[in-house]
N, C-alpha and C positions, 0 to 999 in steps of 0.2 A: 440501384444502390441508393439508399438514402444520405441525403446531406450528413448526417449524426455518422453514419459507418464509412463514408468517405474522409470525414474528419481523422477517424480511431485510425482508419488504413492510413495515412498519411504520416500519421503520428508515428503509427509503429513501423514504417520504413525510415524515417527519419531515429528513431530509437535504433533502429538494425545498425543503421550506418554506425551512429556514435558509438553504440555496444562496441562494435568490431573494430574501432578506428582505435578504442581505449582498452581492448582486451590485452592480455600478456597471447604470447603465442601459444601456449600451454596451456591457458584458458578452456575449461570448456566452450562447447557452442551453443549458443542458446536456439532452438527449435520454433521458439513461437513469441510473439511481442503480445504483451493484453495492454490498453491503453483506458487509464483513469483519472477520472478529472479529482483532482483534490480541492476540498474546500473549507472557508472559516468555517468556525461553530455555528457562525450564524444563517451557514446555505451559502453564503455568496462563493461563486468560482476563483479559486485562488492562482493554482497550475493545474498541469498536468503531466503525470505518472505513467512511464510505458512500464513495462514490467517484462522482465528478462527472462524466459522459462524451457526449460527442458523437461519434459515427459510432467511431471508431478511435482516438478521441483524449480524455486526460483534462485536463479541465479544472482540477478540484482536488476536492475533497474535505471533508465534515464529521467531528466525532470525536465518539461518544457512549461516556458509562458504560454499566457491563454492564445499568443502569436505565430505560436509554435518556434519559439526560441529556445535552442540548449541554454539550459540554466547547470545540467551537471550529472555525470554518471557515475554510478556507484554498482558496486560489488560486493554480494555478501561471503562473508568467507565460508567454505567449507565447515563441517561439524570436527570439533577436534579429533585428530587420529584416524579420520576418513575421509580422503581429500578429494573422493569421487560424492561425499552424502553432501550436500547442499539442504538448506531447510524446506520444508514441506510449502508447496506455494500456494495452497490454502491458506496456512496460518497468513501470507499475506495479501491474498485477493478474497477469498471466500468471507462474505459478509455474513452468514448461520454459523461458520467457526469462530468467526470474531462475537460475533453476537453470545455466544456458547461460553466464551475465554473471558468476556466482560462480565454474563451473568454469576459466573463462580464465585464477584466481591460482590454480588446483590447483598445489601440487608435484608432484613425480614421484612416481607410485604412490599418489597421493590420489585420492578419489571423492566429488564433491560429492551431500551427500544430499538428502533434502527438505525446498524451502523452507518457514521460519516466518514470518509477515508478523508483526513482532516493532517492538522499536528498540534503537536501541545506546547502552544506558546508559541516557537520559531518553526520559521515552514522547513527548516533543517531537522525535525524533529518528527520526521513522520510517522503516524500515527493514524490507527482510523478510532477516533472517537466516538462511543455509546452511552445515551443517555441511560443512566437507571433514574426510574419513576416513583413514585409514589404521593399517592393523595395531592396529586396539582403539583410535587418537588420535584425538583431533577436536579440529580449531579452527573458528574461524566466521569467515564472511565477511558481512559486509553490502552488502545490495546496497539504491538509491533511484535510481530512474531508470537514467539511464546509467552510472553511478558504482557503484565495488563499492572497498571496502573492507574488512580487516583491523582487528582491535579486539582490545584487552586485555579487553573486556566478558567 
């Protein structure tokens, strides 16, 4: 096992605990932990992201320091009026969806590049951030979930 996948496991058994320790009893169970490093715009490692998942769908997610310190667990709510639909956890891991979700506010002759699992502004704001390109310019688009936005960040 390499250093890098001994880190992720570590991560995501320390994610399991906190998940389970802050679930309601009701809660669903989360099935599987994916562990991602978040960073500024500029590349540098900021935390990191375990990600909460059952079968195709994310639950919510823990945040540690680069120390591997809980910083904070979060739960995403169910889809209104379906309290078993959780949102698709692609839209928040898969980098070709986000990549796909940011190119739809390309301008003309823009290329959206590759996503940063970043935030926009406050690291409370998570967000995976993609550059759109053109002729040497770049702006960023943010993408969380279904949602993509534009930022002054």
């Amino acid at each position: 096992m390499t250093a890098a996948r001994r880190e992720h496991a570590a991560l995501e058994q320390l994610a399991r605990d906190a998940f389970t320790a802050s679930a309601s009893p009701a809660a669903p169970r989360a099935t599987a932990f994916v562990a991602r490093q978040v960073h500024t715009l500029d590349g540098v490692p900021h935390h990191w992201l375990v990600a909460a998942t059952s079968g195709d769908r994310i639950l919510g997610w823990a945040r540690f320091t680069p120390s591997h310190v809980l910083l904070g667990v979060s739960f995403l709510p169910p889809r209104p009026g379906q309290p078993d639909a959780f949102p698709p956890a692609a839209d928040w891991l898969d980098a070709d969806t986000v990549r796909a979700r940011a190119a739809a506010l390309a301008r003309p002759g823009e290329t959206a590049g590759t996503p940063l699992l970043s935030f926009d502004g406050s690291p409370d704001r998570l967000a995976w951030a993609v550059p759109l390109q053109r002729d040497g310019a770049r702006r960023w688009v943010f993408v969380a979930g279904e949602a993509a936005w534009t930022s002054a960040a």
